[in-house]
C-alpha positions in Angstrom: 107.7 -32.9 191.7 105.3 -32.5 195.0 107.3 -33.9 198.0 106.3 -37.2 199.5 103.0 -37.3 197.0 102.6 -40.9 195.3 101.5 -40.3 191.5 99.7 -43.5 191.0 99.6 -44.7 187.1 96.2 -46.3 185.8 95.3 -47.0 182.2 92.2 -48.1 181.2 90.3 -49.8 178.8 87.1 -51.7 178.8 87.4 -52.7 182.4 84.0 -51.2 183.4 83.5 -54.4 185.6 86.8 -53.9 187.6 87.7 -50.4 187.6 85.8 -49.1 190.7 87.3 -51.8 192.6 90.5 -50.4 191.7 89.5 -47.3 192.9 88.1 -47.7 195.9 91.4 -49.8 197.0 92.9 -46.3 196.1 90.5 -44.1 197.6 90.9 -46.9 200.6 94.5 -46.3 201.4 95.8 -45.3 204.5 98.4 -43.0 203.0 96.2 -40.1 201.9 99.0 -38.0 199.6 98.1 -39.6 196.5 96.8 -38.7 193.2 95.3 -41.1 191.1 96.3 -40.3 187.1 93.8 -42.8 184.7 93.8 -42.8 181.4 91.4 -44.0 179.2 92.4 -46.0 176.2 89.0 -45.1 173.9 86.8 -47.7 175.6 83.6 -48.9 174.5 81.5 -49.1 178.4 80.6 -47.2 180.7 84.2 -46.3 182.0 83.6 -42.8 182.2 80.2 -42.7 184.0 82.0 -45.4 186.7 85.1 -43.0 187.0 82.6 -39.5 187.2 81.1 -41.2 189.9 84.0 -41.3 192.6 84.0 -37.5 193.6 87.2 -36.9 194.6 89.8 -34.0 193.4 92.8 -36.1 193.8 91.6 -38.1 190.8 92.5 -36.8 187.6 90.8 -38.3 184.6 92.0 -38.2 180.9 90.7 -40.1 177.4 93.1 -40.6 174.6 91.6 -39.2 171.6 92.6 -42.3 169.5 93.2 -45.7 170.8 97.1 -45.9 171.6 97.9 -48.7 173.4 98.9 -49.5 176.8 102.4 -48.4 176.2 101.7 -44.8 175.1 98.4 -44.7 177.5 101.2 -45.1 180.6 103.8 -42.7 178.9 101.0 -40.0 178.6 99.5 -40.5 182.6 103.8 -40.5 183.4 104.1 -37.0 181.8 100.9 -35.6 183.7 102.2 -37.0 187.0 103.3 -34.4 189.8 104.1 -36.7 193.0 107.6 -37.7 194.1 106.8 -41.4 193.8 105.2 -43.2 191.2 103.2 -46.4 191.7 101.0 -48.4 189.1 97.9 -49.7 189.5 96.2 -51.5 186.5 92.4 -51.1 186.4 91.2 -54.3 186.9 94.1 -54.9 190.2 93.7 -54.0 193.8 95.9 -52.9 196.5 95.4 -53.5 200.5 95.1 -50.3 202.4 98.0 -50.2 203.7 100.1 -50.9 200.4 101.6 -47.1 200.3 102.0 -46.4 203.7 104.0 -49.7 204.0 106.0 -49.2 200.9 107.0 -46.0 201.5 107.9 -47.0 205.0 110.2 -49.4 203.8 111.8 -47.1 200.9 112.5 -44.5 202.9 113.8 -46.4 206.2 115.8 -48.2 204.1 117.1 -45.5 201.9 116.0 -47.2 198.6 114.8 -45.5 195.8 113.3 -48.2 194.0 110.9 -51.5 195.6 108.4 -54.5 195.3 106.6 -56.4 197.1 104.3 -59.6 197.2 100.8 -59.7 195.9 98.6 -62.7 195.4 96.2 -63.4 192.2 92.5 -63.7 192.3 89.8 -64.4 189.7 87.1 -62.5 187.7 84.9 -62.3 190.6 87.7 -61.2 193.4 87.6 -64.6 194.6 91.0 -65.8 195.9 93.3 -68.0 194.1 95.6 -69.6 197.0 98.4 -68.3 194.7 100.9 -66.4 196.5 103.4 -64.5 194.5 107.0 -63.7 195.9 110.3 -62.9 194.2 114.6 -62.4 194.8 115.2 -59.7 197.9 117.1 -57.5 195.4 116.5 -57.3 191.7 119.7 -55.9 190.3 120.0 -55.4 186.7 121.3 -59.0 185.5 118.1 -60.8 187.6 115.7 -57.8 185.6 116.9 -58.7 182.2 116.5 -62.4 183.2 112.7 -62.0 184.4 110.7 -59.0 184.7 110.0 -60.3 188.5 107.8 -57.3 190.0 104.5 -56.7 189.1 103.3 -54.1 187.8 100.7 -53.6 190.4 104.3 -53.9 193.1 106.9 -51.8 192.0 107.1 -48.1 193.1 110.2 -45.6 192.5 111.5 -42.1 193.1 111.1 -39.9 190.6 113.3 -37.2 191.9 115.7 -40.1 191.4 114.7 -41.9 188.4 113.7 -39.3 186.3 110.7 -39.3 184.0 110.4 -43.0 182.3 108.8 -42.8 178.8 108.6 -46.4 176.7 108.4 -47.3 172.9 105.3 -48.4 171.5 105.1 -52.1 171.7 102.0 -53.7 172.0 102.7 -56.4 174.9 105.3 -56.4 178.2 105.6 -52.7 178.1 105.3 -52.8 182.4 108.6 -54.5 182.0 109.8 -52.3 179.5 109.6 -49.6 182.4 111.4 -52.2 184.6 114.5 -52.8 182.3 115.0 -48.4 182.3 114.6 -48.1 186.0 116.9 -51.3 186.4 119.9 -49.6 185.3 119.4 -46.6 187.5 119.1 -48.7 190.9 118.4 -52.1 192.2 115.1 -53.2 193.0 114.5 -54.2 196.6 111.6 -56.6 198.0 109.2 -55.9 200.8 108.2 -59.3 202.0 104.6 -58.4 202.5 101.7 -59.2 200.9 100.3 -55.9 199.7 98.0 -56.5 196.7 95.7 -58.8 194.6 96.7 -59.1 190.8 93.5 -60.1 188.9 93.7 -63.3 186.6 91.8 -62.8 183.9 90.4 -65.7 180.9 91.7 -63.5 178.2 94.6 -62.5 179.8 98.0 -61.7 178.2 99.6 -64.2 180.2 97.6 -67.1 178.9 99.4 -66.2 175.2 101.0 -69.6 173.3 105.1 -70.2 173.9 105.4 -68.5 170.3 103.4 -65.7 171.4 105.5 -64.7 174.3 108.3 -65.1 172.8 107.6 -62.7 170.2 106.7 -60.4 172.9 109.9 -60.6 174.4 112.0 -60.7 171.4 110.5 -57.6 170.5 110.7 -55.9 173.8 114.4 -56.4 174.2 115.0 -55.9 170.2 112.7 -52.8 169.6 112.5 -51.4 173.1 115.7 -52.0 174.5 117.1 -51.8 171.1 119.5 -55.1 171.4 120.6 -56.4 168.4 119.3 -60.0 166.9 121.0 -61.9 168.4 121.2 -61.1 172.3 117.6 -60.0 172.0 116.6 -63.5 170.8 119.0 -64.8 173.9 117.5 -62.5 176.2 114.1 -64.0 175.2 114.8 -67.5 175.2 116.5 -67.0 178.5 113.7 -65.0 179.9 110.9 -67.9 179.3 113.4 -70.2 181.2 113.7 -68.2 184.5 109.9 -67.4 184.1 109.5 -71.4 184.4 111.6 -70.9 187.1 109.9 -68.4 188.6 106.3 -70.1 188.9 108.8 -73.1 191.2 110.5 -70.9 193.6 108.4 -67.7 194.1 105.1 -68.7 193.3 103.1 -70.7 196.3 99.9 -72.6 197.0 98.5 -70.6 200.1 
């Protein structure tokens, strides 16, 4: 691992209409120890003429030579990372320029090897939402298992610490697949700053039917976190409770 150098994890796939933004907030940051690790998931745009036209050595570019999934596309970009800490950026999300800087900041003054922060959602055309986005000041392992709370585009961890995370293929929730192995290594800690803009999208995972999702969970605490029936089926009806709960405390009209 390269001391104090943020490995930042981006898969793609069929964002060509998003992905330089995602970049640029990258490329953008004030923290300049970064390297930016994407990896194409076989799409059908113009990804790669977008991506070979940021010219910069500290981003390193890879295709998957069959589609995978988002799962195995974030193990492989994981096991090609170098950097002490590892963020994650999704292609079609954007950070403020002074998301690592502050972060790290905050980690390191604070001793904590594991952190979110607060982001707020905009639409297809980076147009604001007024939705502000919060969550708990410490995530420990029982509040993880009852809601995945940081977003993906938030969380950021020591690898020195953590150790290299590699998930199970599952098709959906497989950012908070990495949040449930992390969650029983440390606590997760807020920054109470708004340091990103998560992208809502009209296809979006998140707009799935109540059967959907809880599929998706069910199967991300029964095949990934390999719980039996029952307490995976708990864990899932338990988890679109809090996430109910979730959108009433920690998510606010700005």
């Amino acid at each position: 691992m390269t001391d104090e150098m943020v490995s930042i994890i981006m898969p793609s796939w069929n964002t060509d209409k998003f992905i330089a933004e995602s970049i640029q907030s990258v490329i953008n940051q004030t923290y300049k120890n970064w390297e930016l690790l994407i990896v194409d998931d076989c799409s059908m745009d113009n990804t790669d003429d977008i991506v070979a036209a940021f010219h910069d050595n500290r981003i390193r570019y890879f295709k998957n030579k069959k589609n995978c999934g988002a799962a195995l596309t974030r193990n492989k970009a994981l096991r090609e990372a170098k950097g002490e800490w590892i963020a994650f950026l999704d292609s079609d999300d954007v950070w403020d320029p002074e998301k690592l800087e502050k972060q790290i900041r905050f980690m390191k003054k604070n001793r904590y090897v594991f952190s979110y922060h607060e982001y707020e959602k905009i639409n297809e055309n980076s147009e604001s939402l007024n939705v502000y986005v919060s969550g708990p000041k410490i995530v420990t392992k029982r509040k993880m298992y009852n809601y995945g709370y940081p977003g993906c585009l938030t969380f950021m961890y020591n690898a020195n610490v953590m150790g290299l995370i590699q998930i199970k293929d599952i098709k959906k929730n497989n950012d908070y697949a990495i949040l449930l192995q992390l969650c029983k290594k440390a606590n997760c800690y807020l920054l109470k700053e708004n340091l990103a803009k998560y992208r809502v999208r009209k296809k979006s995972i998140s707009h799935d039917k109540l059967s959907k999702k809880l599929r998706s969970h069910y199967d991300l605490f029964h095949m990934c976190d390999e719980k039996n029936a029952f307490i995976a089926f708990w864990y899932a009806c338990q988890n679109l409770v809090y996430g109910v709960l979730k959108k009433t405390v920690y998510e606010k009209t700005i």
